[in-house]
N, C-alpha and C positions, 0 to 999 in steps of 0.2 A: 393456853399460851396466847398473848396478845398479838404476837406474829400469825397465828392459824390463820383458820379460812371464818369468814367474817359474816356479816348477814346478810350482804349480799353476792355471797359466793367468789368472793376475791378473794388472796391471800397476800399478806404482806410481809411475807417468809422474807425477803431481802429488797426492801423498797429504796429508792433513788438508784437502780440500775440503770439506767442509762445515763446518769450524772457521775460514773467513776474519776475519780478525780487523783487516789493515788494508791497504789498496791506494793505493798514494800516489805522485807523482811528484815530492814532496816527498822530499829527501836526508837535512835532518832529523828528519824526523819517522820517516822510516825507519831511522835510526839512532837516535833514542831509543826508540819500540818494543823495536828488537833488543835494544838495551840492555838493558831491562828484565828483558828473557829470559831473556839470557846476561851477556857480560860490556860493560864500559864501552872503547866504542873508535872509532879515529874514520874517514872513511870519503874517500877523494878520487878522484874523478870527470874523467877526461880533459877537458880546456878542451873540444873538439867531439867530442865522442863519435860515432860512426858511426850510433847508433840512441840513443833517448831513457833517461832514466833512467826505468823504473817499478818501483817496488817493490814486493813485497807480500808480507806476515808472516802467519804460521798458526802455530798452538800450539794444543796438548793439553796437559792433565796426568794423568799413569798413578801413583795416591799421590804421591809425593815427583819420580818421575819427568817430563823435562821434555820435551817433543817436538815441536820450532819445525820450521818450513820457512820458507824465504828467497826469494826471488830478486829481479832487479833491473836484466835488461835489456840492462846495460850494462856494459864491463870497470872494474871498481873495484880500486881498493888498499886494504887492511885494515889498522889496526895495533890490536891491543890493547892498552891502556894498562896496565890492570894486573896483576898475578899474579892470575889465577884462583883461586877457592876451591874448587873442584868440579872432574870431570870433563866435558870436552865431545868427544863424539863426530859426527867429521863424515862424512857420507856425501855423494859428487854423485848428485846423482839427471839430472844433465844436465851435460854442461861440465867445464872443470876449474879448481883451483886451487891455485898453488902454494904452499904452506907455508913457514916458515923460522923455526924459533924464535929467541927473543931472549936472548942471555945465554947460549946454550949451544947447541952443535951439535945437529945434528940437523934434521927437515922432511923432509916428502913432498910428492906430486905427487899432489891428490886427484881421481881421475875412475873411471869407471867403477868394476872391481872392486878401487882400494886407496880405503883409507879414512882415516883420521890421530885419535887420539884425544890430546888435553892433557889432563896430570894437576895436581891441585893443584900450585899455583905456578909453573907456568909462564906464559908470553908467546911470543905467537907473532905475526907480521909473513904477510899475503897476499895474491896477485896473482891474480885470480877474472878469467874473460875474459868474454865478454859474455851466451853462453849459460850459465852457471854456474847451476843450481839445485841447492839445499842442503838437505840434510835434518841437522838436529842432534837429540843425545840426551844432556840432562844428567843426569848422573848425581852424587848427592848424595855427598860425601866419607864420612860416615856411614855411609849402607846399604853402600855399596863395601864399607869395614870391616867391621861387622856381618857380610854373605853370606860375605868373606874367614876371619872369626872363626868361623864356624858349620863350613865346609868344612875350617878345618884343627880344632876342636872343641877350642881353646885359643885365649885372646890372644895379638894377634900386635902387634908394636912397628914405630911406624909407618908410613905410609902405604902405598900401593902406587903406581905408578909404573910403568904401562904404555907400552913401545915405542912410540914416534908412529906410526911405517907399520903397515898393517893390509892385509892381503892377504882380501877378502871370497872369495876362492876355493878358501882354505885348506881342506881338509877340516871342521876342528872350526868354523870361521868361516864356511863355505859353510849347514851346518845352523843356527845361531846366525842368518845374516843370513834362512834362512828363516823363524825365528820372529818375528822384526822384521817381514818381511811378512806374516805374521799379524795381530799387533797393528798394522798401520794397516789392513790393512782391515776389522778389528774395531772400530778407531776411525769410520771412514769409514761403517759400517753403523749407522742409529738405535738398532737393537735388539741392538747390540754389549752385550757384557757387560766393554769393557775401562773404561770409567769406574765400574763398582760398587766400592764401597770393596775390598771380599773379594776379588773378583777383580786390581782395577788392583794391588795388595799380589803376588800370585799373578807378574802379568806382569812386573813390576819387580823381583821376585828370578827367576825363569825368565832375563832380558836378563842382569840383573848376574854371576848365577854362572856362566851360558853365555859370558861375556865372563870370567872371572877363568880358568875352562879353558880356554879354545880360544886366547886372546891372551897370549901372552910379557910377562911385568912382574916387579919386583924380587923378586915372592915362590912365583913360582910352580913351584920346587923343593921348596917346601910341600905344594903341592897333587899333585906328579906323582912325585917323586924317592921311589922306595920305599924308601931308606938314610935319608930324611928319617923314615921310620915305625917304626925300631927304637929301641927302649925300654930304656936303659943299665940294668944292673941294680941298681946300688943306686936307680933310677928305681921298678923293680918291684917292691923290696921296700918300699919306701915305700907303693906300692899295695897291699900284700898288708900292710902294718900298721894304713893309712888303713882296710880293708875289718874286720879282726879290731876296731878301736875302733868301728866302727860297727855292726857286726852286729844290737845288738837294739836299732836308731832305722832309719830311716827312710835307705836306702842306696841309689841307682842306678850303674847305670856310667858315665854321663856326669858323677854326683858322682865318681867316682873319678878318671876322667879330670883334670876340672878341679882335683883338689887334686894332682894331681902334675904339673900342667905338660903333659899331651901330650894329644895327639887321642882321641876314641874311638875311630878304627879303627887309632890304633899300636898300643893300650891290649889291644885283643880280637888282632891280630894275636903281642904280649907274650905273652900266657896262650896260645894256642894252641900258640906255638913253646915253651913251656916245661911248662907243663901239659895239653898237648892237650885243655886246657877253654875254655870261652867265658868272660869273665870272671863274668857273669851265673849260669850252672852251679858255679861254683864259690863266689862267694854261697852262691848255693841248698844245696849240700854244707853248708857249713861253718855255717850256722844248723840243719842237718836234726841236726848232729853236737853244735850245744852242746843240744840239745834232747834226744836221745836220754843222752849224760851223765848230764843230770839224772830223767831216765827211770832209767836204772841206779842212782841213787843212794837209797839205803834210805830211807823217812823224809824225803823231801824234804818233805810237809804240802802240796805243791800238785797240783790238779788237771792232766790232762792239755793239757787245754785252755789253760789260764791258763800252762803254762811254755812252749805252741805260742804264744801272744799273746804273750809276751813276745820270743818272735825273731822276730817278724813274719811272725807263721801268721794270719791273719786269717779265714780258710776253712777250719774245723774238717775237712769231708770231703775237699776238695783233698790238706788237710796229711796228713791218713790214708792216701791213696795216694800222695803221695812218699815218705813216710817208707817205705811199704811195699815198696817198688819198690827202695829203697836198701838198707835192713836186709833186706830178705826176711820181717817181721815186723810187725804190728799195733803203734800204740802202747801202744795198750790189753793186747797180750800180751806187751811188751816188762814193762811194769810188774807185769801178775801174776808172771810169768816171777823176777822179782826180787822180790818180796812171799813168793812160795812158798819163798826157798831155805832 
């Protein structure tokens, strides 16, 4: 059971204990709380139920991240009424329940180690039996994007849309769900550092890009397909023209990246296989070289210095030893050198 005792001797049998927030045997009021949390849906209660209804809701928020706990007693039916905006990740931390989305195939059977996550826009219908405690994790459509954007280091066109079944015992998902038990009993401890702004920001991209790697969704031949990292070559020369117009402004690789469309690590994988440079290194060349040019050219009227600022030598002695490193040659001897002929 994903609630047990963990690997490192925790148990997260009933997590965000000291976040109780509402205890009711109230149907309604336990269904507009959740509401609140998550999404709008309604809730039906077998005529005599075997044991009573008691509810009781718990919430954190990790920045933007949302982190309810449920439970209720009693066997209930769920149905969500409407298309969700968000991601919601469901973990049993007791119990099970069975899934069936609405409108489109698909559902799992969530208990122990399977889990079930809804992506923007779906609907889902479910059958929760009487020990069923719930742990949910909403995750904002936004940051998903965002973390997805930063890991492939281009935009990416729309959503993502992760596989509903979740196998917590997956390899990449077994690590991931250890991190998850982290951050509750980081929640759970006063002098947790998961509610500081810095940090809660920290844990909420740690969850989300551990989740875009380790779980299967529409884009994650982005993230892992290394034929997705080669760089078409009129791709590259357009890099290699983007870098030659920017040379004496203000240039990085992930500006190169992003004006041609691909990652930075297609970008530096491109230069390697073709230049056995880093793209970075090759910058650095090719300003060392309009620099030295102007170095050989008779009568330029400018200082050493001032034609080093102008390709973005900002560090007069740094600039002195690459330059020397690459020519074999002082700039200052490169200029007599040519003054004397």
């Amino acid at each position: 059971m994903w609630g047990g005792p963990d690997a490192g001797g925790g148990v997260t049998a009933a997590p965000l204990g000291r976040f109780d927030s509402l205890r009711t045997t109230d149907v309604d009021a336990f269904r507009s709380a959740a509401g609140g949390l998550l999404s709008t849906h309604s809730i039906a209660v077998p005529r005599d139920p075997a044991t009573p209804f008691r509810g009781a809701v718990r919430s954190a928020a990790v920045a933007d991240l949302g982190v309810v706990y449920l439970e209720q007693g009693t066997p209930i039916d769920v149905d969500i009424l409407d298309r969700i905006d968000y991601y919601d990740l469901m973990i049993a931390v007791a119990g099970s329940n069975r899934l069936e989305l609405v409108g489109a195939d698909g559902g799992a059977v969530i208990e122990g180690g399977v889990a079930a996550v809804l992506s923007p826009a779906m609907r889902a219908r479910m059958r929760m039996d009487g020990s069923y405690r719930q742990l949910h994790l909403r995750l904002e459509r936004a940051a998903v994007q965002e973390r997805l954007e930063a890991l492939a280091g281009r935009p990416v066109g729309g959503p993502v849309v992760f596989e509903v079944g979740m196998d917590l015992g997956a390899p990449g998902l077994r690590s991931w769900s250890g991190a998850l038990r982290s951050l509750l009993r980081d929640l759970d401890d006063e002098a947790g550092l998961a509610t500081d702004p810095v940090m809660a920001r920290h844990w909420r991209d740690l969850l989300i890009t551990g989740l875009l790697v380790s779980h299967r969704h529409n884009q994650s031949e982005l993230l892992h397909d290394r034929d997705a990292d080669r760089v078409h070559p009129r791709t590259f020369q357009r890099a290699l023209d983007h870098i030659e117009a920017g040379l004496s402004g203000p240039l990085s690789v992930p500006d190169v990246a992003a004006h041609v469309g691909v990652s930075v690590r297609s970008l530096q994988r491109a230069f390697q296989d073709r230049l056995a440079l880093s793209p970075s290194a090759y910058i650095l060349g090719e300003r060392l070289d309009r620099v030295r040019a102007e170095l050989v050219t008779p009568d330029s009227g400018r200082t050493v210095t001032e034609t080093a600022y102008d390709w973005g030598f900002t560090h007069p002695s740094r600039f002195a030893g690459m330059y020397r490193r690459r020519f074999g040659e002082t700039p200052s001897q490169t200029r007599a050198r040519v003054a004397g002929r």
